[in-house]
C-alpha positions as CSV (number, residue, x, y, z in Angstrom):
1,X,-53.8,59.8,-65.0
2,X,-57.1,57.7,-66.5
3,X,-56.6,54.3,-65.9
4,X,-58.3,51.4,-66.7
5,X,-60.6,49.7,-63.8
6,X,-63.5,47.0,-63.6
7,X,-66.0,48.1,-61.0
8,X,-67.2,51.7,-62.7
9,X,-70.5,52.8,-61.9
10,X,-73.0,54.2,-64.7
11,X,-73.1,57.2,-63.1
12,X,-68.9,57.4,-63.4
13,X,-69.2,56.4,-67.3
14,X,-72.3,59.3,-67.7
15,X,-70.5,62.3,-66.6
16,X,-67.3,61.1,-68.3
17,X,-68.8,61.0,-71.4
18,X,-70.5,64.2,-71.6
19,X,-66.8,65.7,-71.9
20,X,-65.7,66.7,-75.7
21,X,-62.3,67.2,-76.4
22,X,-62.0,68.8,-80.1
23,X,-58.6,69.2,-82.0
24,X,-56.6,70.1,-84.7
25,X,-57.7,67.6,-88.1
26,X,-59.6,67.4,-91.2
27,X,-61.5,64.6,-90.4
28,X,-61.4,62.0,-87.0
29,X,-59.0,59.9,-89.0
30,X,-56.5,62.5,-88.6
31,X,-53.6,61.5,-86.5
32,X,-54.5,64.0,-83.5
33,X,-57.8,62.4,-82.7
34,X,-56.7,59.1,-84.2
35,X,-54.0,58.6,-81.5
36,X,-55.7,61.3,-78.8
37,X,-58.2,58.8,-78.3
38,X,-55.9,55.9,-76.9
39,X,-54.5,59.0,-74.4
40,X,-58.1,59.7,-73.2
41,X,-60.7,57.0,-73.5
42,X,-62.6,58.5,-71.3
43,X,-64.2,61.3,-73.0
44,X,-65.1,62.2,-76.7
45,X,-62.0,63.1,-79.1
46,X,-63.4,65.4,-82.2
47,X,-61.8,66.9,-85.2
48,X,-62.8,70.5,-85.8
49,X,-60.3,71.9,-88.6
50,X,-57.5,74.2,-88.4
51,X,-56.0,76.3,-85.0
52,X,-57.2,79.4,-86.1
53,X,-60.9,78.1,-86.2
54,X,-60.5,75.6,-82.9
55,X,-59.7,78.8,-81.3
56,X,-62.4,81.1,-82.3
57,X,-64.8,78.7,-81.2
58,X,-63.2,78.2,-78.0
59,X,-63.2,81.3,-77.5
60,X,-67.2,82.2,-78.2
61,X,-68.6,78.6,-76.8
62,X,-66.8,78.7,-73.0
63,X,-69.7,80.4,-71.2
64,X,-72.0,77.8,-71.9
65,X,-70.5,74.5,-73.1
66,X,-67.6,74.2,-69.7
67,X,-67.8,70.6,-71.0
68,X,-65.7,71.0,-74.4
69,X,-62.3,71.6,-74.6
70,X,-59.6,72.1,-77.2
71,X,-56.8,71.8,-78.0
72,X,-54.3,73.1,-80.7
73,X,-50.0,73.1,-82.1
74,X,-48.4,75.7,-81.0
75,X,-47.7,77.2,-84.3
76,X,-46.5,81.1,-83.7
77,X,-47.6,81.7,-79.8
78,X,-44.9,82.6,-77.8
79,X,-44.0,80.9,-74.3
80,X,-46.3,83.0,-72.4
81,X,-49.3,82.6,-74.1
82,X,-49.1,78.7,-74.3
83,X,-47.7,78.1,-70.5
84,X,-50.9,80.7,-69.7
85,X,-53.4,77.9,-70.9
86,X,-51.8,74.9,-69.0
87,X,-51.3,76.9,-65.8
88,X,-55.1,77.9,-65.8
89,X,-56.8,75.6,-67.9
90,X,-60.2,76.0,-68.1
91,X,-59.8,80.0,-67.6
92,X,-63.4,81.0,-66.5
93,X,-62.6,84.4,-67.5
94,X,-61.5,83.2,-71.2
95,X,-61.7,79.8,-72.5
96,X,-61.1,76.1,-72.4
97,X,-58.0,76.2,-74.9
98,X,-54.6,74.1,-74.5
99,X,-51.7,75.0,-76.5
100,X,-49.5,72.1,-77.1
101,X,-46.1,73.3,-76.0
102,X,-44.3,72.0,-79.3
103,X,-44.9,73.3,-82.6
104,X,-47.1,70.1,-83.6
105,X,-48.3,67.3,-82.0
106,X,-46.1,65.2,-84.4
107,X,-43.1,67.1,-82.8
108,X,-43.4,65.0,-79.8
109,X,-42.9,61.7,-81.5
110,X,-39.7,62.9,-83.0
111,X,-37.8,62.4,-79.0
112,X,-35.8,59.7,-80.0
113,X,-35.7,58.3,-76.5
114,X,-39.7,57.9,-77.2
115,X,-40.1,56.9,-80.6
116,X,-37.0,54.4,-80.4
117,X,-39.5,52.4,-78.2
118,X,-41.6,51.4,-81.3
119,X,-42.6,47.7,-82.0
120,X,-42.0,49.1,-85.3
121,X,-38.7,49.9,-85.5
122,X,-36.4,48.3,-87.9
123,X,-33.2,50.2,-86.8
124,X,-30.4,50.8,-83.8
125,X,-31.5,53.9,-81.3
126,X,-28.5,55.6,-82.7
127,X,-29.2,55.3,-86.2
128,X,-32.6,56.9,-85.3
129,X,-31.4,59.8,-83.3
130,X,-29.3,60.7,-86.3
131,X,-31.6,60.4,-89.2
132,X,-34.1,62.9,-87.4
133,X,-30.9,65.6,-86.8
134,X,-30.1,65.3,-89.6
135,X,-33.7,65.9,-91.7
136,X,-34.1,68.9,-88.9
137,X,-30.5,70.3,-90.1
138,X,-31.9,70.2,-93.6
139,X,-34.9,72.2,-92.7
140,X,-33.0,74.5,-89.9
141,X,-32.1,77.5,-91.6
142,X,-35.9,77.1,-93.5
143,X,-37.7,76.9,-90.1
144,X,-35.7,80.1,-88.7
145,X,-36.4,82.1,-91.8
146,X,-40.4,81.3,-91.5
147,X,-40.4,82.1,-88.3
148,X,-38.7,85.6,-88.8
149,X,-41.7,85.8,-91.4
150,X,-44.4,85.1,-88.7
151,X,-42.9,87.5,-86.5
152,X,-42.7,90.3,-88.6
153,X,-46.8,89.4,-89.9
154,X,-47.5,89.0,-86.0
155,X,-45.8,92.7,-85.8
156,X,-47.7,94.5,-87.9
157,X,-51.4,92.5,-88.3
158,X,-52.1,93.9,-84.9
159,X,-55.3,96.8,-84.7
160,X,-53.6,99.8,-85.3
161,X,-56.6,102.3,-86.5
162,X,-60.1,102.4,-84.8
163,X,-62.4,103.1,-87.0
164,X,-64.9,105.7,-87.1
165,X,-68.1,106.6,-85.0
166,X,-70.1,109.9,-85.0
167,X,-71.8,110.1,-88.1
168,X,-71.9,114.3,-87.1
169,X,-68.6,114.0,-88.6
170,X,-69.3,112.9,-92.3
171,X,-72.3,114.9,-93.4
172,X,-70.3,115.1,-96.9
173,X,-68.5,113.5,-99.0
174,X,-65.1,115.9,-98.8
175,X,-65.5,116.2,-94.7
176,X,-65.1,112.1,-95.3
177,X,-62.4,112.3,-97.0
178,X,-60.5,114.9,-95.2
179,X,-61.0,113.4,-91.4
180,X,-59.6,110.1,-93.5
181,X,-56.7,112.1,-95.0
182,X,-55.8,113.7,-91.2
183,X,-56.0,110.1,-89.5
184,X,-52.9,110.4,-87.7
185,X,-52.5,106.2,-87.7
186,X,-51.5,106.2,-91.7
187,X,-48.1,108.4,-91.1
188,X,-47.7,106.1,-87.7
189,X,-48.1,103.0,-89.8
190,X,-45.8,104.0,-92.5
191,X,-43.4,104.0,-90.1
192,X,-44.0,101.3,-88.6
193,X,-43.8,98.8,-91.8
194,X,-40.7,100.7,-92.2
195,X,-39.3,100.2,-89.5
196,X,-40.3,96.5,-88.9
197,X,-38.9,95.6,-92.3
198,X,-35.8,97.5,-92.0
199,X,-32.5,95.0,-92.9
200,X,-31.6,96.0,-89.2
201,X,-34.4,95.0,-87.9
202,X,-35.1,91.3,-90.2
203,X,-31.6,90.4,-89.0
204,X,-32.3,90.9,-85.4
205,X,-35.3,88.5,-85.2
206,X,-33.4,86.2,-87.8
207,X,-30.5,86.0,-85.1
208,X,-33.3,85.6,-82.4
209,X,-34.6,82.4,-83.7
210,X,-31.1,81.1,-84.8
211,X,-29.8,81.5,-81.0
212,X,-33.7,80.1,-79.6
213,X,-33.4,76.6,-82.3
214,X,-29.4,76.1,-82.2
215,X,-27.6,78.8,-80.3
216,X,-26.4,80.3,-82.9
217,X,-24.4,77.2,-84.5
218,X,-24.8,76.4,-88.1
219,X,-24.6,72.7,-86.9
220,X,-27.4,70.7,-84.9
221,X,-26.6,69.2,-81.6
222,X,-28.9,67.0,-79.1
223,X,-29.5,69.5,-75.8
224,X,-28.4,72.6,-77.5
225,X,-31.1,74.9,-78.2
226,X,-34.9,74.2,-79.5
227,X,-34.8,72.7,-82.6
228,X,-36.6,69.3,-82.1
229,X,-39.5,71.0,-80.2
230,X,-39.9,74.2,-83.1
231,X,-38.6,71.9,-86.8
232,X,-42.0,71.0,-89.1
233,X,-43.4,68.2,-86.9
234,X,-45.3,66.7,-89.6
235,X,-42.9,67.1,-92.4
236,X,-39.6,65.6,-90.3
237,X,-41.7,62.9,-88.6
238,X,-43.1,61.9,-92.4
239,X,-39.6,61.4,-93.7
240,X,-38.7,59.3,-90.7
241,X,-41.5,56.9,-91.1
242,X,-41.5,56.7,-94.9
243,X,-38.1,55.1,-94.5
244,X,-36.9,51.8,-94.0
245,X,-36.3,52.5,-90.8
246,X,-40.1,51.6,-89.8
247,X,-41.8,48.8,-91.3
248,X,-46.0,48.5,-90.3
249,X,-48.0,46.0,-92.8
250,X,-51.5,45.2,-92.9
251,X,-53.4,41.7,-92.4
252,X,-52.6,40.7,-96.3
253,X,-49.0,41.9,-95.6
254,X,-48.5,44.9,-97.5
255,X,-47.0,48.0,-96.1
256,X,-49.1,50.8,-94.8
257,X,-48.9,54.2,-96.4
258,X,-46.9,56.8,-95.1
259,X,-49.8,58.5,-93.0
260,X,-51.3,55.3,-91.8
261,X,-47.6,54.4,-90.8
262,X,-47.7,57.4,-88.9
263,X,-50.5,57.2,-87.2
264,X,-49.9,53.3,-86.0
265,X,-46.5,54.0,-84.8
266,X,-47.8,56.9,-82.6
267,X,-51.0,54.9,-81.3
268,X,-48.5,51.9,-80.4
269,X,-46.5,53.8,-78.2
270,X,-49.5,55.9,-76.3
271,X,-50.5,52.4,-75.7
272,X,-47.5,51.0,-74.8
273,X,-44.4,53.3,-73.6
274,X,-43.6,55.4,-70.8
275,X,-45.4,59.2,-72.3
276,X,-43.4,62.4,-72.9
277,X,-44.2,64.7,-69.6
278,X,-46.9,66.9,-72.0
279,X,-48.9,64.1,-72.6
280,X,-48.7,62.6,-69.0
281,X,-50.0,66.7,-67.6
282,X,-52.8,66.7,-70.9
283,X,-54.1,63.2,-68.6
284,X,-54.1,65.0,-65.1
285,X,-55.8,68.0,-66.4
286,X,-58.0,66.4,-68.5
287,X,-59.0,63.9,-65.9
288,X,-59.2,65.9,-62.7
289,X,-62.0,68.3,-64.7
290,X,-64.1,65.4,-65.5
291,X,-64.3,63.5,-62.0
């Protein structure tokens, strides 16, 4: 874990620094590098957009900047893919990606044994815990409906037609069309679509989801299933601090808005609580690459 010590050289604070950690956010003021930067004040902590772009640039800059890393939400990758970056983070052979192993970074600071630690609070642990199940039962049978949604897109966006590349082929205009017309992949995809959108089919990754968030049950219940770590992150964790339940003023007095409320109850407790595990392993990694 980085800790804070007197006694560190300037060739120590050098090689730190050189170290870029970019994330998900519009801007720095967003609440990943806002509060990422209490975590690891160590190294640099930049915004760079949405996943999808954090990603692609991970992906092409690896070879030759080993000193960035990123890190995104989970989103739509499956266990597999996300335990695959902690386990080998940085992947010579790939990239320097993390995948946080919730669906947002705001989902960690809807634990209630976490964010009941907040100098903020202005309500019992219990009360807490059951304002955040029940704004996550509200949005339950939402969440497992989009996610049957992103499965079926995840199903059938994958490369299912190469395209062409002997130019012998197409001397005409009617040759052109006819090699397109005999192209096997149409038929296949037909089917396909057909088959992935089938009621059969919906119902079985609907029932999926249901048993993966809440085993099944139509009610939400602490330590049964995945709903805290897979609900909208963002949206719950809003609701939770736009309530009276948290109360964070300025110098003058005045209460903060709901997303600088946000982000001053999550840098409080990186400062000043025991971590959820994620964030105590995002420390060791981080740290043991830039000794």
């Amino acid at each position: 874990m980085i800790s804070v010590r007197s006694g560190i050289n300037s060739s120590e604070i050098k090689q730190s620094a050189k170290y870029t950690l970019f994330v998900e956010g519009k801007s720095n003021e967003a609440i990943d590098p806002f509060v990422l930067k209490e975590l690891l004040p160590n190294i640099k902590i930049e915004a760079m957009g949405p996943s999808y772009y954090i990603k692609s640039v991970a992906e092409a800059l690896f070879p030759s900047h080993p000193e960035y890393f990123f890190l995104i939400d989970r989103d739509h990758y499956d266990d597999s893919e996300v335990e695959d970056t902690w386990r080998n983070f940085p992947d010579p052979g790939k990239n320097n990606l993390l995948i946080w192993r919730r669906k947002e970074f705001e989902n960690y600071f809807l634990i209630p044994e976490f964010l009941s630690k907040s100098n903020f609070i202005k309500c019992s642990v219990d009360e807490l815990t059951e304002k955040i199940r029940r704004l996550c039962q509200e949005r339950l049978w939402l969440t497992v409906s989009n996610y049957t949604i992103i499965k079926l897109r995840e199903e059938l966006k994958k490369n299912w037609i190469n395209i062409f590349s002997n130019p012998q082929d197409f001397s005409t205009k009617e040759d052109s069309i006819n090699l397109l017309l005999k192209c096997p992949e149409f038929s296949d995809y037909s089917k396909k679509v057909k088959a992935a959108t089938a009621e059969k089919h919906i119902k079985a990754i609907f029932d999926s989801y249901s048993n993966l968030f809440s085993l099944g049950k139509d009610t939400l219940h602490y330590g049964e299933g995945k709903w805290l770590e897979f609900i909208d992150g963002k949206k719950v964790l809003n609701q939770v601090v736009a309530s009276r339940n948290f109360m964070v003023k300025d110098q003058s007095g005045a209460e903060l808005s709901v997303n600088e409320k946000k982000k001053q109850i999550a840098r409080d407790l990186i400062r000043n609580k025991s971590l959820p595990a994620d964030f105590i392993e995002l420390k060791r990694i981080i740290t043991e690459k830039v000794r």
